[in-house]
KETOR-932993 format. One line per 5 residues: number of its first residue (from 1); their letters; for each residue z, y, x of C-alpha. Coordinates in steps of 0.5 Angstrom, whole numbers, plus 500, padded with zeros to 3 digits. Layout:
residues N
NUM	A	Z Y X ~ ...
***
This chain:
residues 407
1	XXXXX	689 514 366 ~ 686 520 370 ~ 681 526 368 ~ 677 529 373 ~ 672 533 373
6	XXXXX	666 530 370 ~ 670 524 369 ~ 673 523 362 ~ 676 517 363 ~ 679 513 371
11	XXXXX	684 508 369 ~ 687 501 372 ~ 688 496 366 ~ 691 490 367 ~ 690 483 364
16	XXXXX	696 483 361 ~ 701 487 356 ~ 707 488 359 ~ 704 486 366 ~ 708 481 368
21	XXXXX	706 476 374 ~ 709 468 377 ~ 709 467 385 ~ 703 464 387 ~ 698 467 379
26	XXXXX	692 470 380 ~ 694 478 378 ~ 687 482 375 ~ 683 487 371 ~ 678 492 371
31	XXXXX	677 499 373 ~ 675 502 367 ~ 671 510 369 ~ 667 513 364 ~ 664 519 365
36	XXXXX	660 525 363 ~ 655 526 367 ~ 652 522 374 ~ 657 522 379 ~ 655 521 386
41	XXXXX	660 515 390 ~ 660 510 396 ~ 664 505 393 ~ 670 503 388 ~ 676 499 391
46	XXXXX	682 497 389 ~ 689 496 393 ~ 694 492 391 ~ 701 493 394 ~ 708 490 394
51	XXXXX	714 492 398 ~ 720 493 398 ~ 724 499 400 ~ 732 501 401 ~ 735 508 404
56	XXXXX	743 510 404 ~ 747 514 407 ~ 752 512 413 ~ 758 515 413 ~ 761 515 420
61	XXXXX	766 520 424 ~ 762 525 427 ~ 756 525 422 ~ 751 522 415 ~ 746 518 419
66	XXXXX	740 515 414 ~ 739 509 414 ~ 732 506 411 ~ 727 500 411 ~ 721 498 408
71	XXXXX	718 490 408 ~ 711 489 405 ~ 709 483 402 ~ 702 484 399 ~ 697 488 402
76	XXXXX	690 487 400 ~ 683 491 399 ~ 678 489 395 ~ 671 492 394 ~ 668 491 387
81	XXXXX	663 496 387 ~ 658 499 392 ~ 653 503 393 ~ 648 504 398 ~ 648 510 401
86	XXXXX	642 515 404 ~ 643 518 411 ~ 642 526 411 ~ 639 529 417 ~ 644 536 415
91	XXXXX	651 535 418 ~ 654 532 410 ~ 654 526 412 ~ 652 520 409 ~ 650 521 401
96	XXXXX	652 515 395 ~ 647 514 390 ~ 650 516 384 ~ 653 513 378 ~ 650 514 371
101	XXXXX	653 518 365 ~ 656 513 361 ~ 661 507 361 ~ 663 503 366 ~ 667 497 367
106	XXXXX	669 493 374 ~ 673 487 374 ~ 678 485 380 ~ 683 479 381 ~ 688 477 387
111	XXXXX	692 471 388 ~ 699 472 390 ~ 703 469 395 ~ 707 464 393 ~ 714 466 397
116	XXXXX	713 474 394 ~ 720 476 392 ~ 721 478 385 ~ 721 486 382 ~ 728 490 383
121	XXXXX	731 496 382 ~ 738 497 386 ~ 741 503 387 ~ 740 504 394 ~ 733 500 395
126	XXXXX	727 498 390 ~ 722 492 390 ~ 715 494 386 ~ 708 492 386 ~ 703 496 385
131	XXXXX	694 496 384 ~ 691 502 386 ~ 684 503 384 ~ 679 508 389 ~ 673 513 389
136	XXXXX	670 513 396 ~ 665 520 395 ~ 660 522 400 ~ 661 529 404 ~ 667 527 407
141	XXXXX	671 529 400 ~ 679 527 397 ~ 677 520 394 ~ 680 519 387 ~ 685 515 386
146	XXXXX	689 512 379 ~ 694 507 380 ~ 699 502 376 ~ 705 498 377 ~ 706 490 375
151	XXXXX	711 486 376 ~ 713 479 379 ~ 717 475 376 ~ 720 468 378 ~ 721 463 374
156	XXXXX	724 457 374 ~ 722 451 371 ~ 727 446 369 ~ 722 440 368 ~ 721 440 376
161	XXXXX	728 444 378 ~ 733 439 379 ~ 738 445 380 ~ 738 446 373 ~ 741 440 370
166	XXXXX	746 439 375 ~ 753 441 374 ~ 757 446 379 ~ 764 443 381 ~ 768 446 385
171	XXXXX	776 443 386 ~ 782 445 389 ~ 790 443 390 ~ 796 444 394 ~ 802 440 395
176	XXXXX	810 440 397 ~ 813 433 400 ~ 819 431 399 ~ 824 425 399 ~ 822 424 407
181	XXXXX	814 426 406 ~ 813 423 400 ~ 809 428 394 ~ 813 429 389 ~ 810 436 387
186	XXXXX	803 438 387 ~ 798 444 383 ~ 790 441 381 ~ 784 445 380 ~ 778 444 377
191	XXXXX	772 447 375 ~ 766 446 372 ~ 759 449 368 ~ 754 445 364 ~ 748 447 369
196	XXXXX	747 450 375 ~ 741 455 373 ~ 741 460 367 ~ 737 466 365 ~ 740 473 363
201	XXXXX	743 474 356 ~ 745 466 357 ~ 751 462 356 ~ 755 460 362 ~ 759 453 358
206	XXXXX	765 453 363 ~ 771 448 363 ~ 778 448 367 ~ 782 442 368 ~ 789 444 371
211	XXXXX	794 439 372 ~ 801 443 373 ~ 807 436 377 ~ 810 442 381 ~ 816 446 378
216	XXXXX	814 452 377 ~ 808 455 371 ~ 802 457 371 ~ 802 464 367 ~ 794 464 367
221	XXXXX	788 463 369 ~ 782 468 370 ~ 774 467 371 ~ 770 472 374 ~ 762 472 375
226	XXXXX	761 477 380 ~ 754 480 383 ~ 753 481 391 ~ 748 486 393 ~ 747 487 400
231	XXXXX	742 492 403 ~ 739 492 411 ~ 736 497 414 ~ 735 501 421 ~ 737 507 422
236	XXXXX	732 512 422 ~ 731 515 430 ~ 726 512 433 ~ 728 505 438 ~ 733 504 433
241	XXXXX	732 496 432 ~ 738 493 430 ~ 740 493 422 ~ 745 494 419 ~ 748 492 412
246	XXXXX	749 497 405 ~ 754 491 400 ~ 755 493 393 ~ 760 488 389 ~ 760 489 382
251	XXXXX	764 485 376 ~ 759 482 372 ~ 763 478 366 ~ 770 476 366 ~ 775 472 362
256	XXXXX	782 471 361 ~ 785 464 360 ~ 792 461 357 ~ 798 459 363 ~ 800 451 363
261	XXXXX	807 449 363 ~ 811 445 368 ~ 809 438 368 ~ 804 439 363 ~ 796 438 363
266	XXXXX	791 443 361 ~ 784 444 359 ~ 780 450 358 ~ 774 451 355 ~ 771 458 355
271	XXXXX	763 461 354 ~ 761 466 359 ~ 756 471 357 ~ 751 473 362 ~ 748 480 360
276	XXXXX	741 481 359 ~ 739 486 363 ~ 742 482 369 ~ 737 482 376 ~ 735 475 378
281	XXXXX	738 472 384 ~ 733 474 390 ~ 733 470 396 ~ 726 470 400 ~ 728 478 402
286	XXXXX	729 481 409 ~ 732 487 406 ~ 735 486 399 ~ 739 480 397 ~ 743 478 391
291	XXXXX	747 472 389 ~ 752 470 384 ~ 759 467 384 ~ 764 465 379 ~ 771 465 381
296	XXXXX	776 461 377 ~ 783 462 379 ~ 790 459 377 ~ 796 464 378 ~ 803 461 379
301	XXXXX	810 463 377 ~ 811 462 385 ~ 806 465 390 ~ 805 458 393 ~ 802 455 388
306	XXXXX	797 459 387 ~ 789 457 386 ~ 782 460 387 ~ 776 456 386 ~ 768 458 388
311	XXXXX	763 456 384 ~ 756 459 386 ~ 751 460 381 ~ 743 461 380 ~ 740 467 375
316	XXXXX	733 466 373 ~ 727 467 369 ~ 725 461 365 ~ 718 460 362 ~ 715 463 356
321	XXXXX	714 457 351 ~ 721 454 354 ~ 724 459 349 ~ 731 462 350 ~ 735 457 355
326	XXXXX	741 456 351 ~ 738 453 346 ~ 737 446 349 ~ 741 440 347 ~ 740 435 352
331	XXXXX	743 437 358 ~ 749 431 360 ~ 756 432 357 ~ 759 437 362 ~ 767 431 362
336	XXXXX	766 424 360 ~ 771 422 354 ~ 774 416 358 ~ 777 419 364 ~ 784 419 365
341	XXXXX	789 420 371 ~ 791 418 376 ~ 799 417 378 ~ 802 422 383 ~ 803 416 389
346	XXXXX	796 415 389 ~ 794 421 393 ~ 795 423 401 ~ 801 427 403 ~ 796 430 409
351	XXXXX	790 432 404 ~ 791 439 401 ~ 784 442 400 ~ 781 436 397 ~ 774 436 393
356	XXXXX	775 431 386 ~ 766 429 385 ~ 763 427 380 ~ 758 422 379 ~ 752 427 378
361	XXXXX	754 433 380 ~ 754 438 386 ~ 760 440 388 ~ 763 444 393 ~ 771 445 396
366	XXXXX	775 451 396 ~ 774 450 404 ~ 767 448 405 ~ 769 442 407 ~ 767 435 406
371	XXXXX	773 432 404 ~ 774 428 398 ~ 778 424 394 ~ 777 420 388 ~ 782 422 383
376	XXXXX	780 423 376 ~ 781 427 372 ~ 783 425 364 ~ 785 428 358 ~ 779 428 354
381	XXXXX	776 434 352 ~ 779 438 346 ~ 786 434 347 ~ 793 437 347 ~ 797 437 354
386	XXXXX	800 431 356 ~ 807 431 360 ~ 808 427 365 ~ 816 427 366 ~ 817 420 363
391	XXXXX	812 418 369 ~ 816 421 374 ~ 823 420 372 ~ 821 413 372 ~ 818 414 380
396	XXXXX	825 418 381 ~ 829 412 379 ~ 825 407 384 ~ 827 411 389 ~ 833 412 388
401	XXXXX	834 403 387 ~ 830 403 394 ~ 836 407 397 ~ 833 414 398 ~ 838 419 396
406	XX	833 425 400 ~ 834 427 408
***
């Protein structure tokens, strides 16, 4: 709100409280200007406004270049009032007739774009939108100018977003060959959510199978989300064109999990909460970026059968009348109860990064291939560790009358 002069009141009142707005909504309000005498004017305007903005400092050997950008996404005027003006024949200019004393309201409206990106603050660079309401007055005077911020919000909606209800799995193994290329050891990996969108302050259901065949142990098993912020921007001397990236990585929860004894299967289930005040992932961005990633890790007694995994992972809003994200009881069981393993002499000694698919499920390999092998995965959810030593001695024991004594 402004008070100049002989104006008690210029301010920007937005249709809603807080200000917040979808991609593609029609954002309004008013002008509200009331004053205690006539006040003589050209035209009231208002200027909406998105852009984001990002400025660091480079470190180099010789010097501290700055590093800057801007991107505009929204920029529109709108007149909402105007006043026909009367030419003097003196050296003022054109004259604007005169707005009477009293209260005075003008309402305005803009549709945003679907493809804008939503608010962000960062710690090297910022995405605002902004509606600003102008006072045009005659004799060549400064305009009066009063201004708020709104914000944009994406949402996702899970009645049309098939990303959200599906799973991430993502699996990985390793493998040793023995008794003349034959696999007799091996180290499996799975990792699985409960969906693939979630909200800040929600829950992240994650379950990890391993199944340990190989001598050594697993001491234990980590889970980390991590958030990825890159910035670009040119340097600031003029012909500068090529951009340069400003990344900050940062943890945003992890959790620790129990070991696996050799020849033992596991599986664990953990919750990760994800805070409330998390940023949204942001994509439709030339400047700023934000992406997510869950890393599940299994560590050996013995290096060389050390795991990792990758998940990716989407954080959004969701609709108001959708109530908090967690609350929903029929998304699909993340394992089904009847699966169960599959005996070591069915796998290829050749694969070593395999992807283990599920009906349903969008599932990514520790490598990025696209290899893959049906093998299933068993023990119910909950149930105990299974050994397998019976099943091994029993495959040891058909070697051995075959005549293999090793190589």
């Amino acid at each position: 709100m402004t008070t100049i002069g002989n104006m008690q009141t210029f301010e920007v009142v937005m249709d809603r409280l807080p200000p917040v707005y979808h991609p593609g909504e029609v954002v309004g309000g008013e002008v509200k200007l009331e004053l205690n005498q006539s006040m003589k004017l050209k035209a009231i305007k208002v200027i909406f406004q998105g852009q984001a903005s990002v400025e660091w400092d480079e470190l180099t050997w010789t010097d501290m270049p700055k590093m800057a950008g801007t991107e505009v996404y929204l920029e529109e005027t709108k007149t909402i009032f105007s006043a026909a003006g009367a030419f003097s024949k003196s050296l003022l200019g054109p004259l604007g007739s005169s707005l009477k004393k009293g209260a005075h309201s003008f309402p305005f409206e803009c549709t945003l774009p679907t493809d804008v990106p939503p608010t962000f603050k960062g710690e090297f660079g910022t995405i605002k939108y902004k509606v600003q309401g102008v006072i045009e007055r005659p004799w060549n005077k400064s305009n009066y100018v009063s201004q708020t911020q709104f914000a944009v919000q994406d949402v996702c909606d899970p009645s049309t977003d098939r990303g959200y209800r599906t799973p991430s799995v993502a699996s990985k193994d390793k493998q040793t060959t023995r008794y003349c290329g034959l696999v007799s050891r091996s180290v499996e990996l799975e990792a699985r959510t409960d969906r693939g969108v979630y909200g800040p302050g929600d829950q992240v259901q994650l379950t990890v199978h391993i199944r340990n065949q190989c001598g050594c142990r697993i001491t234990h098993t980590k889970a980390t989300l991590t958030r990825d912020i890159i910035y670009r921007g040119k340097l600031k001397r003029k012909g500068s064109r090529k951009l340069q990236k400003k990344q900050v990585a940062d943890v945003v929860v992890s959790t620790r999990g129990r070991g696996v004894d050799r020849r033992q299967n596991m599986q664990w289930t953990e919750p990760l909460a994800i805070p409330i005040d998390t940023p949204v992932t942001l994509k439709n961005s030339k400047l700023i970026s934000v992406d997510y990633e869950l890393k599940v890790s299994a560590k050996a007694s013995d290096p060389r059968y050390d795991l990792d995994v990758y998940i990716p992972l989407r954080i959004s809003n969701f609709p108001d009348d959708m109530g908090f994200p967690g609350q929903l009881t029929d998304i699909p069981s993340p394992l089904p109860s009847n699966t169960s393993f599959r005996s070591p002499r069915g796998m290829s000694p050749l694969s070593s990064n395999t992807s283990l698919p599920t009906p349903g499920a969008t599932s990514w390999t520790s490598d990025r291939s696209s290899l893959s092998r049906d093998t299933r995965w068993g023990s119910p959810e909950g149930a105990a560790a299974q050994p397998a030593e019976a099943e091994e001695r029993e495959w040891r024991a058909g070697l051995n009358m075959k005549g293999w004594q090793g190589c």
